[in-house]
C-alpha angles and dihedrals in degrees: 000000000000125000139186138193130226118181125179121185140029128002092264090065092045084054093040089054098040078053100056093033087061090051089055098049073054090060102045099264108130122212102235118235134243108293089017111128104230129230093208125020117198123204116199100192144197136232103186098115141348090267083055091055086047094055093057097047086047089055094045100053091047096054087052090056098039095045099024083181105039118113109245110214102188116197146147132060098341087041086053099050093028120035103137083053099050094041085052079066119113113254098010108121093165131043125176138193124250094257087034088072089089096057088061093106090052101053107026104085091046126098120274123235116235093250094041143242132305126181117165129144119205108248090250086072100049097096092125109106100213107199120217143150138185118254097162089115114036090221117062117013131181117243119207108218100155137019136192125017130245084195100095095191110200084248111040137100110187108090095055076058111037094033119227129319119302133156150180131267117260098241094043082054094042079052090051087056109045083050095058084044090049086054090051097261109169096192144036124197109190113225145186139125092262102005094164084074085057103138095025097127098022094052093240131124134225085224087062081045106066100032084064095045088047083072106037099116124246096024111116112166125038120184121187115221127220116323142191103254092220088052091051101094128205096237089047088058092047088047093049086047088056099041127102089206113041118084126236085238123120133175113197116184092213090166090183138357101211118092106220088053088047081053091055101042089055092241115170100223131042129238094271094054092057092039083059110052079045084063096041090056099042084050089061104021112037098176096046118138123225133196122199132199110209121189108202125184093024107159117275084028096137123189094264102051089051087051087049087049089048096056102038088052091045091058091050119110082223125142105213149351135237100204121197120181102221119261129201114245125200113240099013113119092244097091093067084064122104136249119022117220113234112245093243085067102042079055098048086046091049097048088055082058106054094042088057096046084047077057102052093044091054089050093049102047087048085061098052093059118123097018127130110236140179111237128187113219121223136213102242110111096209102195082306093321126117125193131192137160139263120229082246095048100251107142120216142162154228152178105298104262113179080198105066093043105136096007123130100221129175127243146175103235120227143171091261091054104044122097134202107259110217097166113115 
């Protein structure tokens, strides 16, 4: 039997797929190759937005006409929040929950009922932490360290879908480590839907965490995904600016800059909190980069607190935005807020963004002209073309070369080989 994985969504559901795939290889399933007709097709969905729900039932109309006899497993976030609508779906036979993934090498070699198979368990009873990490390519690899969020923002989803915070124990992430290691993994990024409450229920801290990660052997290269501002400690940011290992590389989900707007959307820090652990990090890592997600046309986002938010975000030292025009999702408490913003004007706000963050890449890179910087090479020909990343997340490119896959080389970076990075 041949099986294939499609995730849509954020880097936890990519390492959450690439671990089960593996459990099933284990088994004597086999992932079927390019051009190979699958037996079972798997579909690892998200639940961020409403663009997010379209996308999977896109792809999941299009499987069922590409591969009219293959078998459709539907999981993850819209599985979670809408079984009984993904399993109306033409083709799907199996949902399962976001926490029921896990429970894929179990059920999928057993019969189907007529009327399919539903497996999702309310969010109260997610409290299993499932570890799990990507090894699809042998030089960076995503590390699960958290799962699930106790923030609850007005606008959010995701904890009615992921369940509350949970993580691992520092010594089962350190073996995690010294396996993808073992396998010749170059790079760790460290990923979770909160990870910044890594440690919560098990008394443990991310900044133990790291420390213990900073010596695991073989590991050259550690990113941290996206955290809570007001969990990034001070002491975590000096840590990351003395250490051999850690990446000047930060994600900051910042969602407005405006106060009143942070009020509505339930954040947890001001403007000024975030604006200061950007300055702490630009004091003691000047070529940082820093990513920042950006939510415009939430409801209650007047035009002067996008005009507040547009501002703040244009005096950053930031590298680059993630911008989300805001969707309504059922049971958050957003949709109590007043009033709504039309969607010509979500679309006009979200264009200002972009071209701003258009703006701050371009300044960035230009700065970094000239530098000399260590890059991992992956694995991807790209028509005779390799990529890899810089410590500081600048992509860039080079002859194909079988030979420097998975090396961590040194360059000078120029504008010939610089590419654009489109990875989020």
């Amino acid at each position: 039997m041949t099986f294939r994985f499609y995730t849509l969504g954020c880097k936890l559901n990519f390492a959450e797929s690439s671990h089960l795939a593996r459990q099933l290889s284990g088994m004597g399933y086999t992932s079927a190759k390019n051009g190979e007709v699958p037996d079972i097709c798997i579909v690892n969905t998200c639940t961020v937005t409403d663009h997010a729900d379209k996308k999977a039932r896109q792809l999941i109309h299009k499987l069922h006409k590409t591969y009219p006899g293959a078998r459709i497993i539907a999981t993850g976030c819209y599985a979670q929040l809408k079984p009984d609508e993904i399993l109306s779906l033409d083709g799907v036979d199996t949902v399962l929950g976001a926490n029921d993934k896990f429970m894929l090498p179990d059920i999928i070699g057993n019969a189907v009922p007529e009327n399919g198979f539903t497996n999702v368990s309310a969010t109260s009873l997610q409290s299993p932490f499932y570890p799990a990490w990507s090894g699809d390519d042998r030089t960076r690899h995503f590390l699960k360290i958290q799962d699930g969020c106790d923030y609850f923002c007005s606008y959010c989803a995701i904890p009615f879908a992921r369940g509350r915070s949970r993580s691992a124990y520092i010594e089962d992430v350190a073996e995690a480590a010294r396996k993808i290691a073992g396998n010749g993994g170059k790079e760790i990024i460290l990923t979770g839907v909160n990870i910044g409450d890594f440690g919560k229920r098990t008394g443990e801290k991310i900044e133990d965490l790291v420390k213990t990660l900073d010596n695991i052997p073989g590991i050259e290269r550690i990113r941290i995904s996206s955290i809570e501002p007001d969990l990034l400690s001070d002491d975590l940011v000096r840590y990351i600016a003395e250490s051999k290992k850690f990446a000047p590389h930060f994600h900051l989900p910042l969602q407005s800059g405006s106060d009143g707007c942070l009020k509505l959307m339930r954040r947890r820090y001001t403007a000024s909190l975030f604006a200061s652990k950007v300055e702490l990090i630009k004091s003691l890592m000047p070529d940082a980069f820093i990513g920042v997600d950006v939510i415009v046309g939430t409801r209650g986002e007047t035009p002067e607190f996008f005009r507040e938010s547009y501002e703040f975000v244009e005096r950053l030292p930031v590298s680059r935005l993630h911008v989300f025009a805001y969707s309504q999702r059922a049971g958050t408490a957003a949709l109590r807020i007043s009033p709504a913003v039309p969607p010509k004007e979500k679309k006009s706000r979200s264009e200002a963004m972009l071209a701003l963050s258009d703006k701050k890449l371009a300044g960035f890179t230009a700065s970094q002209i000239g530098s000399r910087r260590k890059v991992l090479w992956e694995a991807k020909n790209d028509g005779g073309v390799m990529y890899g990343f810089t410590e500081n997340y600048l992509k860039v490119h080079r002859p194909f070369d079988e030979a420097r896959i998975n090396t961590i080389e040194e360059i000078t970076v120029t504008d010939n080989n610089l590419s654009k990075n489109d990875e989020e």
